[in-house]
N, C-alpha and C positions, 0 to 999 in steps of 0.2 A: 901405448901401454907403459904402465909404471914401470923403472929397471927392479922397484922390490918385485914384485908382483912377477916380470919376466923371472927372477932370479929362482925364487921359491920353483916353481913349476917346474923351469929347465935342470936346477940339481936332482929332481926325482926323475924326469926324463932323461938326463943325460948330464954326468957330473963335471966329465970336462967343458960340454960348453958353461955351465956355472961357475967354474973357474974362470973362466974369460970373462962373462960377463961380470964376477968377481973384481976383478983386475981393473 
């Protein structure tokens, strides 16, 4: 999986893993 594609998904699901994955 792309990390945009991870990214997008996971801050609607859950905003701090998007911050990590952010990071």
């Amino acid at each position: 999986m792309n990390k945009r594609e991870s990214n997008k998904p996971a801050l609607s699901l859950t905003p701090l893993r998007g911050e990590v994955t952010n990071m």
